[in-house]
C-alpha positions as CSV (number, residue, x, y, z in Angstrom):
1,X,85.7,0.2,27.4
2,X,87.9,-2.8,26.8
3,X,90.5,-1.3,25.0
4,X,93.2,-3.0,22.7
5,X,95.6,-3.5,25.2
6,X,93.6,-5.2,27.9
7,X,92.1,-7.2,25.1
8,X,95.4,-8.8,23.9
9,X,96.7,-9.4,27.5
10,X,93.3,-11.4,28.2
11,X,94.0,-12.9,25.0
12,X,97.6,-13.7,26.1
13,X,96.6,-15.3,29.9
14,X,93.2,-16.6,29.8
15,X,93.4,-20.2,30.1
16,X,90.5,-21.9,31.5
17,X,86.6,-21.6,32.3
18,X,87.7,-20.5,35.3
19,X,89.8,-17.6,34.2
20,X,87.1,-16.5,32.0
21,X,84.7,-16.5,34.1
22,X,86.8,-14.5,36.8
23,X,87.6,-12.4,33.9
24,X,84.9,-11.1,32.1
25,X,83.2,-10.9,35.8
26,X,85.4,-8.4,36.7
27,X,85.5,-6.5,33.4
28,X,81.6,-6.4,33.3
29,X,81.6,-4.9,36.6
30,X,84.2,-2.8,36.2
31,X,82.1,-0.9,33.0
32,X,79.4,-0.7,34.8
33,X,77.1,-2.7,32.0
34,X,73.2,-2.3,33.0
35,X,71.6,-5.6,33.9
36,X,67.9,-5.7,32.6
37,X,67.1,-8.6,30.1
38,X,66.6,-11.2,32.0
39,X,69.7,-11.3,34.7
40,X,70.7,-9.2,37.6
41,X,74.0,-11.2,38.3
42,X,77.3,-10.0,36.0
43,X,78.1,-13.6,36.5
44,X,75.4,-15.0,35.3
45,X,75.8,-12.9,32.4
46,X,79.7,-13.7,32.0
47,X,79.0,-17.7,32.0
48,X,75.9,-17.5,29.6
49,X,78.5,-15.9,26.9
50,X,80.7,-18.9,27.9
51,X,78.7,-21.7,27.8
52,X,77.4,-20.2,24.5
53,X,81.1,-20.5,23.0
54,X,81.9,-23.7,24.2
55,X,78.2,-24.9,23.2
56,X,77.7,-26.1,27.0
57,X,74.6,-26.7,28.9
58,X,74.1,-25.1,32.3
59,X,74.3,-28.7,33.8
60,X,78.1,-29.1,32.8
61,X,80.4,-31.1,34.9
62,X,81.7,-28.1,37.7
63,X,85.2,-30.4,36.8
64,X,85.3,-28.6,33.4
65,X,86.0,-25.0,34.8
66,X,89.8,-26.5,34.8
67,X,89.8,-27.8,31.5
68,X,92.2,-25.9,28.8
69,X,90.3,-23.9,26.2
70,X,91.5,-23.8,22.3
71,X,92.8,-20.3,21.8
72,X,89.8,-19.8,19.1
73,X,87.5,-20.4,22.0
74,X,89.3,-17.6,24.5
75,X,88.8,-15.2,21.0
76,X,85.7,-16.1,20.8
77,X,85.0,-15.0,24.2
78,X,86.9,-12.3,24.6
79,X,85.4,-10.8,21.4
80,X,82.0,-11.5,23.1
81,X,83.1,-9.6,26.4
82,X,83.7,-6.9,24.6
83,X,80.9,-6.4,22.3
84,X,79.4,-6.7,25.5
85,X,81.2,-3.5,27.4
86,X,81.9,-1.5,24.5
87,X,78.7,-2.0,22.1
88,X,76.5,-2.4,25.3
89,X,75.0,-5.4,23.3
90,X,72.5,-7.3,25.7
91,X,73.9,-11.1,25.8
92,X,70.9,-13.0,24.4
93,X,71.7,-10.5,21.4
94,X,74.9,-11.9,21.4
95,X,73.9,-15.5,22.0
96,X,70.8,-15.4,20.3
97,X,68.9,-17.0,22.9
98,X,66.4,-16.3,25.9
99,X,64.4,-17.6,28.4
100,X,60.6,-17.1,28.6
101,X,58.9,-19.6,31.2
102,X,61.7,-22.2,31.7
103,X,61.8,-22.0,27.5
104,X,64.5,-21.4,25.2
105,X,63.4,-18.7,22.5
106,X,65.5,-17.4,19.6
107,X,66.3,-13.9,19.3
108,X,67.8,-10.9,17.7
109,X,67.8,-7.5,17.4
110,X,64.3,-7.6,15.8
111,X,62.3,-8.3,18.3
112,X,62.0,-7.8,22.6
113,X,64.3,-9.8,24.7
114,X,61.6,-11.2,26.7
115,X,61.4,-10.7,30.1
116,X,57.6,-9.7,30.8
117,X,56.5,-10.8,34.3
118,X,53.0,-12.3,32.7
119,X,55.8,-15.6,32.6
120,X,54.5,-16.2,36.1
121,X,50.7,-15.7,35.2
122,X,51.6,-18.3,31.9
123,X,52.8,-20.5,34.8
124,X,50.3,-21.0,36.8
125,X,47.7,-21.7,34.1
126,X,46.3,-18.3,34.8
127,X,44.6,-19.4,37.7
128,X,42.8,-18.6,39.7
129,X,41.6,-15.4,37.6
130,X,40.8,-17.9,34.7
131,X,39.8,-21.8,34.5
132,X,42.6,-23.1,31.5
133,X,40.3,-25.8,30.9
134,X,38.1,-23.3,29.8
135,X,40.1,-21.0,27.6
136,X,40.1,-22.3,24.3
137,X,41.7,-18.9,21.9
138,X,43.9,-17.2,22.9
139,X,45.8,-14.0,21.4
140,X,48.8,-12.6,22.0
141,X,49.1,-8.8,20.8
142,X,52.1,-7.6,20.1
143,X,53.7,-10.5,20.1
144,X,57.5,-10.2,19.2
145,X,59.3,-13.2,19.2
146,X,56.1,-15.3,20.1
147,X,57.1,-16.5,23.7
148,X,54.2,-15.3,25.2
149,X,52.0,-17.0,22.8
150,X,54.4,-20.2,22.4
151,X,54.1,-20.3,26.4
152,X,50.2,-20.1,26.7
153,X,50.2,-22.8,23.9
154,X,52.4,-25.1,26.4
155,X,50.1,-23.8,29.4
156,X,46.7,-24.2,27.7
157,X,47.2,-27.3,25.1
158,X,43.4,-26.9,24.2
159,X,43.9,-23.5,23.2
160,X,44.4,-22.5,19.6
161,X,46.3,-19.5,20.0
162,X,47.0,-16.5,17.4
163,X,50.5,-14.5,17.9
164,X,50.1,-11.0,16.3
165,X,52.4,-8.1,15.6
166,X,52.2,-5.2,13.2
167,X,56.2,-5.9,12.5
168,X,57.0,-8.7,9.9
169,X,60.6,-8.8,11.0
170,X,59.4,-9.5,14.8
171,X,57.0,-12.1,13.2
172,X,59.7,-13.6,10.9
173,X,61.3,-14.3,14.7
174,X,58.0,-15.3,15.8
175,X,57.6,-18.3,13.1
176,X,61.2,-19.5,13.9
177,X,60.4,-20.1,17.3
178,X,56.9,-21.6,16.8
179,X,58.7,-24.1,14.3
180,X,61.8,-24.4,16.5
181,X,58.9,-25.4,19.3
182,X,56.6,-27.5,16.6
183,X,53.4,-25.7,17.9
184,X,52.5,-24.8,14.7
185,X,48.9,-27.0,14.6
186,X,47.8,-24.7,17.6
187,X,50.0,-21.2,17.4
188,X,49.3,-18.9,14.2
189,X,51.5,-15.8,13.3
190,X,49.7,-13.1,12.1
191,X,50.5,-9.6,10.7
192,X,48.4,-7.1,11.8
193,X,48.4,-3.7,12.9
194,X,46.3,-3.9,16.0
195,X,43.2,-5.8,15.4
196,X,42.6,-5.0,11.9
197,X,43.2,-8.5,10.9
198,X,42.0,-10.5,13.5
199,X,38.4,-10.9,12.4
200,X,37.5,-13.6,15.5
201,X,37.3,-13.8,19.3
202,X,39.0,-14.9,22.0
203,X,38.5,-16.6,25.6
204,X,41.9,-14.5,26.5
205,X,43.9,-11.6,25.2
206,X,47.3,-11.3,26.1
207,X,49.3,-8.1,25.6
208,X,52.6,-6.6,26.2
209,X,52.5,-3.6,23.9
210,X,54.6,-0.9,23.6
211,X,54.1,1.3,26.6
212,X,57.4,3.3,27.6
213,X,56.8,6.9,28.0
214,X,59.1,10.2,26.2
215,X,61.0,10.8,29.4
216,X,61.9,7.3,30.0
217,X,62.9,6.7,26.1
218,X,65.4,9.6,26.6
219,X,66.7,8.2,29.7
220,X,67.2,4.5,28.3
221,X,70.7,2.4,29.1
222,X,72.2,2.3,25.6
223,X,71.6,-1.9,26.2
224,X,67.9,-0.9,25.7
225,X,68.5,1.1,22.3
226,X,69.2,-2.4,20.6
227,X,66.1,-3.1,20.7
228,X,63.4,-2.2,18.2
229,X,61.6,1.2,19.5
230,X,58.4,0.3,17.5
231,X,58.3,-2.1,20.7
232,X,58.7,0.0,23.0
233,X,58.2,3.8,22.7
234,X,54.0,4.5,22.8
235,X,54.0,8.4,23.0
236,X,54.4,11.3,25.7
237,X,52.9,9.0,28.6
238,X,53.0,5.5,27.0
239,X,50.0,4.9,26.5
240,X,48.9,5.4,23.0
241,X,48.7,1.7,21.8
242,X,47.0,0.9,25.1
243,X,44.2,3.7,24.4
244,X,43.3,1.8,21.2
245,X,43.7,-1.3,23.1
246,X,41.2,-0.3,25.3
247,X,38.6,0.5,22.7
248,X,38.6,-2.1,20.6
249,X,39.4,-5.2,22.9
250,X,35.7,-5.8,24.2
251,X,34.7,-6.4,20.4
252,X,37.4,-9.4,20.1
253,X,36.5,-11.3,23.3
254,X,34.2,-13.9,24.1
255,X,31.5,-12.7,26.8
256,X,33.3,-14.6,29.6
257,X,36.8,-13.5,28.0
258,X,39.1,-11.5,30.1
259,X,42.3,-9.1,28.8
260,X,45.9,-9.0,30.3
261,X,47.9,-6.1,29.8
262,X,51.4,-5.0,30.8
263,X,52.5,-1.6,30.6
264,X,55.0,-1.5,32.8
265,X,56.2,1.7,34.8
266,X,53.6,3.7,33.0
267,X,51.0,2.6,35.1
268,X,50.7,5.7,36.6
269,X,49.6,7.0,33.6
270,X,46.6,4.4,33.6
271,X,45.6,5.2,37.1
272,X,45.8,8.8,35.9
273,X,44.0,8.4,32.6
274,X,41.0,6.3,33.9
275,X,40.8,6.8,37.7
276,X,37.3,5.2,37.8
277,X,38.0,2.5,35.7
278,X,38.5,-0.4,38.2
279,X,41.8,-2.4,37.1
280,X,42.6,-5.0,38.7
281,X,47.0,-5.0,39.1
282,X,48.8,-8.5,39.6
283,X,51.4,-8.8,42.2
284,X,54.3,-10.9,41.1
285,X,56.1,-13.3,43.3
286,X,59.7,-12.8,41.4
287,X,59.1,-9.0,40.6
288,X,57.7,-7.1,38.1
289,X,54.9,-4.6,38.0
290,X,52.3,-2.3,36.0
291,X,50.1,-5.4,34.6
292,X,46.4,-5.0,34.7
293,X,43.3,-7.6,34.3
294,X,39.7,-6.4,32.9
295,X,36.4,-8.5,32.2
296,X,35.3,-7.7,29.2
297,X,31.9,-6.8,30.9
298,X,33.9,-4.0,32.5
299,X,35.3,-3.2,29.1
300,X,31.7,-2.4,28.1
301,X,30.5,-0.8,31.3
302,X,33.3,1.6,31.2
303,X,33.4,1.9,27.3
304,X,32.7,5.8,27.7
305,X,35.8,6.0,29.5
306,X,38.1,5.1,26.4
307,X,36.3,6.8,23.7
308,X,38.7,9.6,21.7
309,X,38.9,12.7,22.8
């Protein structure tokens, strides 16, 4: 905690960049913050606040870290430090901004900070699992804030692409960012609750549902609890969005189309669930796990598998 005290000494000495940065470094470290939306470095976190209040690129001139801040701006800061330690606020929460393949994406408190590794599958065009000259609709389910679909849309410019999520507010997000990015002619928001209104099919269905089990809800870092559990809690093992996902996705995909799921740590549960079903799991060169490929002919031949019980 960054109590009063401290607060009005940093208040009181902080000069420059550089002080802040050594600063709130320190006091980040020092409260033991948990690192998991998109940066494993307190410093990185400590000059992403910064450059936020002094409306900075990342490029800046090194010579500014010497340069005299306005005591509003050290305020500012501070006040952002400490929403940081003492709220355990994740920073693009508190600068309204993430980064979802090498693209800037608003955000708030309604939606995911994105951090999914199927950025690296976006990437690389999909390839060599999919030709993109040949994927012409795409969905993303359970789209949030849209970077998945905004991303594919920049990957696959042939594709018309439809961004879906059963949450308004996450969609309301969604539109800002699809506007903010003027892919509107190809990227369509769409509330639905599952596939209920998405009458059409697609070459490629993208997913990164909610999929975090009981036992790892009740064992979250508070930074985790910002975030909207309709995204992320899915029952006792995680998996009961993905169940229906199963089902239903052969129906919505062209006969060549292919689905890509991510559920994370509770792919355990998957292996467990459907041991003869025969998913194919990326490996991802910056990290990441529990993301799964099927045809949709293996959707059908394995149908059986996914049926209610």
């Amino acid at each position: 905690m960054i109590e009063p005290r401290e607060q009005q000494q940093a208040l009181a000495t902080l000069q420059t960049p550089r002080d802040c940065l050594r600063w709130g470094e320190s006091a980040l470290r020092r409260a033991g913050v948990f690192l998991g939306h998109g940066s494993d470095d307190h410093g990185d976190e400590v000059l992403a606040l910064l450059l936020h209040v002094l409306a900075l690129p990342l490029d800046t001139d090194p010579r500014m870290l010497d340069a005299r801040l306005l005591a509003d701006e050290i305020e500012r800061f501070v006040g952002l430090i400490k929403r940081r330690i003492n709220d355990r606020t994740p920073t693009p929460y508190l600068t309204g901004q993430a980064w979802f393949c090498g693209l800037p994406f608003s955000v708030d408190e309604r939606v995911l900070i994105p951090r999914s590794p199927i950025a690296e599958l976006i990437e690389a065009g999909f390839q060599p699992w999919l030709d993109p000259g040949q994927v012409h609709s795409v969905l993303d389910l359970c789209t949030g804030s849209g970077c998945i679909a905004i991303a594919c849309a920049y990957a696959l410019e042939q594709a018309r692409v439809d961004a879906s999520d059963i949450s308004a507010d996450a969609l309301a997000v969604c539109e800002q960012n699809i506007a903010a990015h003027r892919v509107g002619d190809q990227v369509s928001a769409v509330l639905s609750d599952g596939f209920d209104n998405l009458p059409g099919r697609y070459d490629l269905i993208v997913s990164n549902p909610p999929y975090v089990d009981a036992d790892e809800i009740a064992a979250m870092p508070e930074e985790y609890r910002h975030e909207p559990e309709l995204a992320l809690a899915s029952g006792g093992d995680g998996l009961d969005f993905t169940r229906r996902l199963l089902r239903e996705a052969a129906d919505h995909l062209t006969d060549e189309g292919v689905l890509i799921v991510e559920v994370g740590a509770s792919d355990r549960h998957v292996v467990a669930a459907w041991p003869q079903v025969p998913f194919f799991w990326f490996e991802f060169e910056r990290g990441g796990e529990g993301v799964f490929m099927l045809t949709r002919q293996q959707l059908l031949d394995f149908h059986h598998c996914f049926a209610p019980r």
